[in-house]
N, CA and C atoms as an extended XYZ file, in Angstrom:
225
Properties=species:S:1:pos:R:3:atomname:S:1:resname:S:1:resid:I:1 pbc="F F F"
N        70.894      163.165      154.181 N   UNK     1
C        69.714      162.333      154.295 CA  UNK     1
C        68.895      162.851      155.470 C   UNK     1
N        67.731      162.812      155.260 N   UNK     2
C        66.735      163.538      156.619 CA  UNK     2
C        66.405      162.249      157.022 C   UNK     2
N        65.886      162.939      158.351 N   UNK     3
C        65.012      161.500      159.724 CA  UNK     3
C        64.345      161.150      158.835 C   UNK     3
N        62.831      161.266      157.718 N   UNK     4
C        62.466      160.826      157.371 CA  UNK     4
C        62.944      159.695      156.273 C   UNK     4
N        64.085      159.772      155.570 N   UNK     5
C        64.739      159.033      154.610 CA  UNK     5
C        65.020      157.881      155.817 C   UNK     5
N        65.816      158.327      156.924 N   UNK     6
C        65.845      157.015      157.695 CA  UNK     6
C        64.977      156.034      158.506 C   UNK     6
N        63.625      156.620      158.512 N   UNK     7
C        62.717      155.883      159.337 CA  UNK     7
C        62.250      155.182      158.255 C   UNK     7
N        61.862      155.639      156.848 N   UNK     8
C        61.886      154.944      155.895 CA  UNK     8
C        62.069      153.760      155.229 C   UNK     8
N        63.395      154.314      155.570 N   UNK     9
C        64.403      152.626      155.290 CA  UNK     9
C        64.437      151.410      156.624 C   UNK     9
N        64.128      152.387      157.708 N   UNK    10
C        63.853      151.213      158.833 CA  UNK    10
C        62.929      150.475      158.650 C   UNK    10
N        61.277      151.430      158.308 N   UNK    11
C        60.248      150.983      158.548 CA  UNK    11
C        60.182      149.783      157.007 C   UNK    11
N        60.338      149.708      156.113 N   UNK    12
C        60.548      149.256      154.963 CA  UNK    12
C        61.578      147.953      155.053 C   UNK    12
N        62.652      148.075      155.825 N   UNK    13
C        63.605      146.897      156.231 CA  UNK    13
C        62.716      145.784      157.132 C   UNK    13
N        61.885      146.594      157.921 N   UNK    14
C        61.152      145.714      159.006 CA  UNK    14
C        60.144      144.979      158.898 C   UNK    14
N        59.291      145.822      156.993 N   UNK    15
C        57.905      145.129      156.732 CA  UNK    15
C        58.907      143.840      155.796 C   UNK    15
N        59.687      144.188      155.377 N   UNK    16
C        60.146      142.765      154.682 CA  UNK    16
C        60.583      141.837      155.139 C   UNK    16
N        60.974      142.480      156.364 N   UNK    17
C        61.472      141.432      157.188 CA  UNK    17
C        60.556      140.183      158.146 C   UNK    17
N        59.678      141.167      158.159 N   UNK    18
C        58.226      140.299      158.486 CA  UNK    18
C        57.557      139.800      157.713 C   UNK    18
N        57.567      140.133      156.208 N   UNK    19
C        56.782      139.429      155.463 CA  UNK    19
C        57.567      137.930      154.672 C   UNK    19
N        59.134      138.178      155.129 N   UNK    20
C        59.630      136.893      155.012 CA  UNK    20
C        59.346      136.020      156.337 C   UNK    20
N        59.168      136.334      157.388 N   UNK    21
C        58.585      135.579      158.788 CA  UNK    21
C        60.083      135.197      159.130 C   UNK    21
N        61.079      136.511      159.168 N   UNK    22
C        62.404      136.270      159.745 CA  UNK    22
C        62.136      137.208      160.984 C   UNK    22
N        63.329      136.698      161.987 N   UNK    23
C        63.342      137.277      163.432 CA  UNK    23
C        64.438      138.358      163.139 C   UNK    23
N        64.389      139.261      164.133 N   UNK    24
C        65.872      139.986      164.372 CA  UNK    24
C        67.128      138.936      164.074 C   UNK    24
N        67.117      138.397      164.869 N   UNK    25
C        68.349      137.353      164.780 CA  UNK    25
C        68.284      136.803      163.496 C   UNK    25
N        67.691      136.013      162.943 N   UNK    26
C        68.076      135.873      161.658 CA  UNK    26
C        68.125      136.711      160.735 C   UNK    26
N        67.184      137.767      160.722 N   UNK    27
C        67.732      138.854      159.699 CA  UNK    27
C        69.549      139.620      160.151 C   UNK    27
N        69.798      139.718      161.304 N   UNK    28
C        70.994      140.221      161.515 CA  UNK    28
C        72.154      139.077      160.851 C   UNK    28
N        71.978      137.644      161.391 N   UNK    29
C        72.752      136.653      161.237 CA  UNK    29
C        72.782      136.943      159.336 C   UNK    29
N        71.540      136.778      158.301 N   UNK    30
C        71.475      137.194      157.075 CA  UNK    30
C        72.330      138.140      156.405 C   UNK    30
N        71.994      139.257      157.278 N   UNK    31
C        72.614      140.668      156.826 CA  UNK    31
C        74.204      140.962      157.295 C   UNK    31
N        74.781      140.046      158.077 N   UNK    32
C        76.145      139.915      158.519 CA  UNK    32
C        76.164      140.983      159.492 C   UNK    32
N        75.233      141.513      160.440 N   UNK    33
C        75.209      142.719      161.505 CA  UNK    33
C        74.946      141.953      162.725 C   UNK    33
N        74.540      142.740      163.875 N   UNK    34
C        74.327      142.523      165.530 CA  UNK    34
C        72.619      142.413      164.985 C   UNK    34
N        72.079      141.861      165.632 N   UNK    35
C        71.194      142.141      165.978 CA  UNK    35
C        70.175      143.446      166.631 C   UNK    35
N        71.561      144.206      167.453 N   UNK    36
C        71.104      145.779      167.930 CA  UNK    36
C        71.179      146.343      166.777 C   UNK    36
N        72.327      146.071      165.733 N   UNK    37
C        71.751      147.018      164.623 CA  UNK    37
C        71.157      147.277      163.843 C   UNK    37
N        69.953      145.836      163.769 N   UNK    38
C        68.882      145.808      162.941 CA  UNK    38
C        67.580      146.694      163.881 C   UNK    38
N        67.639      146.408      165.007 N   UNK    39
C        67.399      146.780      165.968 CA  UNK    39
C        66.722      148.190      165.878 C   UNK    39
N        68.142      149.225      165.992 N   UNK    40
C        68.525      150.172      165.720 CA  UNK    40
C        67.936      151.057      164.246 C   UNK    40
N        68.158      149.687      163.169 N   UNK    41
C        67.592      150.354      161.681 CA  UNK    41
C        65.835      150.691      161.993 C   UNK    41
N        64.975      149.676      162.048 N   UNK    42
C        63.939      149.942      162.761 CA  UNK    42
C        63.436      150.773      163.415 C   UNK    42
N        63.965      151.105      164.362 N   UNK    43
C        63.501      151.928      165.254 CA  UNK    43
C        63.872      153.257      164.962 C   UNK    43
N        64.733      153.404      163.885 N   UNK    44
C        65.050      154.744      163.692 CA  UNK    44
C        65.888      155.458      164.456 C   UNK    44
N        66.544      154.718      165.055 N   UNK    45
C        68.033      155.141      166.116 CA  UNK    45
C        69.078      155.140      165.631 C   UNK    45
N        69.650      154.928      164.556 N   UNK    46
C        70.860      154.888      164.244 CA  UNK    46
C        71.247      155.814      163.685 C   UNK    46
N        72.389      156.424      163.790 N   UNK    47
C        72.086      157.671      162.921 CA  UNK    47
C        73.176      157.670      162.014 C   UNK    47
N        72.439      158.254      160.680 N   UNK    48
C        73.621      157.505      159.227 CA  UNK    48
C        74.265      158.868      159.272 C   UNK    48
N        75.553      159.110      159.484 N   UNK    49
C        76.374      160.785      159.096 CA  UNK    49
C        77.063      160.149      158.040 C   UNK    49
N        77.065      158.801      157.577 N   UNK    50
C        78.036      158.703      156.238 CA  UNK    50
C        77.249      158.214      155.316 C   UNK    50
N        77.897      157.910      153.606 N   UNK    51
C        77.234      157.538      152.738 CA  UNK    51
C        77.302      155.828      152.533 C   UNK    51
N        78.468      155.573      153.117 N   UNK    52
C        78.774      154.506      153.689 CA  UNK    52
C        77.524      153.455      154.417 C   UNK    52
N        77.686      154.014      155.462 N   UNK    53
C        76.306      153.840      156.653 CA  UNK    53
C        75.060      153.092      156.103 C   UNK    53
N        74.580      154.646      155.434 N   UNK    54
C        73.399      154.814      154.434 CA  UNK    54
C        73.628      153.259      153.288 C   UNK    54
N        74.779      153.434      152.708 N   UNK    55
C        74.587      152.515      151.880 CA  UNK    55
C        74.782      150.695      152.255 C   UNK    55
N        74.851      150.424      153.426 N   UNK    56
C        75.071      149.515      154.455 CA  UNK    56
C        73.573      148.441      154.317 C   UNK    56
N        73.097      150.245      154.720 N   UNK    57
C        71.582      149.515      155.105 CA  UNK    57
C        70.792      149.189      153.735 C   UNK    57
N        70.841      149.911      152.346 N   UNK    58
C        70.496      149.608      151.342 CA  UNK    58
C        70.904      148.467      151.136 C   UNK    58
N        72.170      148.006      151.264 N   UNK    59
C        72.598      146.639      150.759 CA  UNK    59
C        71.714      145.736      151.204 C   UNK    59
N        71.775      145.778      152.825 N   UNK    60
C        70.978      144.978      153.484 CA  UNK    60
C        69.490      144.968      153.165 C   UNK    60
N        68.857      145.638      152.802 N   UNK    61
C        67.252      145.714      152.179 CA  UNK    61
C        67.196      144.915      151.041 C   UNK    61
N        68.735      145.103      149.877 N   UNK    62
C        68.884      144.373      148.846 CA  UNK    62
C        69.007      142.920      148.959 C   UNK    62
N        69.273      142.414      150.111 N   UNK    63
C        69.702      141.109      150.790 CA  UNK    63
C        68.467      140.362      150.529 C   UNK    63
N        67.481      141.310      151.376 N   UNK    64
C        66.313      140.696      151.556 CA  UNK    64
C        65.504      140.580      150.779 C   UNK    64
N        65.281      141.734      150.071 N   UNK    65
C        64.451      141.645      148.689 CA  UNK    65
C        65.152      140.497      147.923 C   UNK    65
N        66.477      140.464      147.396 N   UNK    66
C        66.837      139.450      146.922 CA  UNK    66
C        65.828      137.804      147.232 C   UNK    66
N        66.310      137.621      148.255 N   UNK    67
C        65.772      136.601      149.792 CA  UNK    67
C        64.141      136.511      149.104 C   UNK    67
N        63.627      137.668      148.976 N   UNK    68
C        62.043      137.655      149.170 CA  UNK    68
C        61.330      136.988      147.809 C   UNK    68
N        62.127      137.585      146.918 N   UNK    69
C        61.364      137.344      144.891 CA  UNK    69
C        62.388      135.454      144.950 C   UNK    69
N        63.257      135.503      145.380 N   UNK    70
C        63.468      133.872      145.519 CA  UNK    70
C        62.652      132.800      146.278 C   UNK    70
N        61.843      133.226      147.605 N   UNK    71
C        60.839      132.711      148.001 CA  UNK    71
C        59.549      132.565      147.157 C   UNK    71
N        59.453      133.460      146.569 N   UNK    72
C        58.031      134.199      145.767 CA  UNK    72
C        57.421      133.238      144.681 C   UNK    72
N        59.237      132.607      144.235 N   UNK    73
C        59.959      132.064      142.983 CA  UNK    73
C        59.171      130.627      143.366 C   UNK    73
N        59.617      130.245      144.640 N   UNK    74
C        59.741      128.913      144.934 CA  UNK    74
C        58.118      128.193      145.275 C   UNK    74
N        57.665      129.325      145.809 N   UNK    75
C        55.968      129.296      146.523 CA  UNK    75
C        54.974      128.720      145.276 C   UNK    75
């Protein structure tokens, strides 16, 4: 996976995360992580060497999107 695949997925974790009007803390508390490691996804600091990792943070995007078309649902 290149830097760009991961700033990607940060920058993309972070607009959803704002467009649900969740904080770090609740998106971490959501996503079952620290808070530094949402943190971390964002900012493009973390660095994925596994597929594992990588697929961590997909889940967690899936969380939210999930999260997001159920709001969408309800609005």
């Amino acid at each position: 996976m290149s830097v760009t695949d991961k700033e990607t997925l940060g920058q993309e974790f972070r607009r959803i995360r704002k467009f649900l009007g969740m904080t770090q803390d609740e998106a971490a508390e959501y996503c079952e992580v620290s808070k530094v490691t949402i943190s971390h996804w964002e900012n493009g600091h973390r660095q994925f060497n596994s597929r594992e990792q990588s697929a961590l943070i997909r889940q967690a995007l899936n969380r939210l999107k999930r999260k997001q078309k159920w709001r969408d649902r309800k609005l």
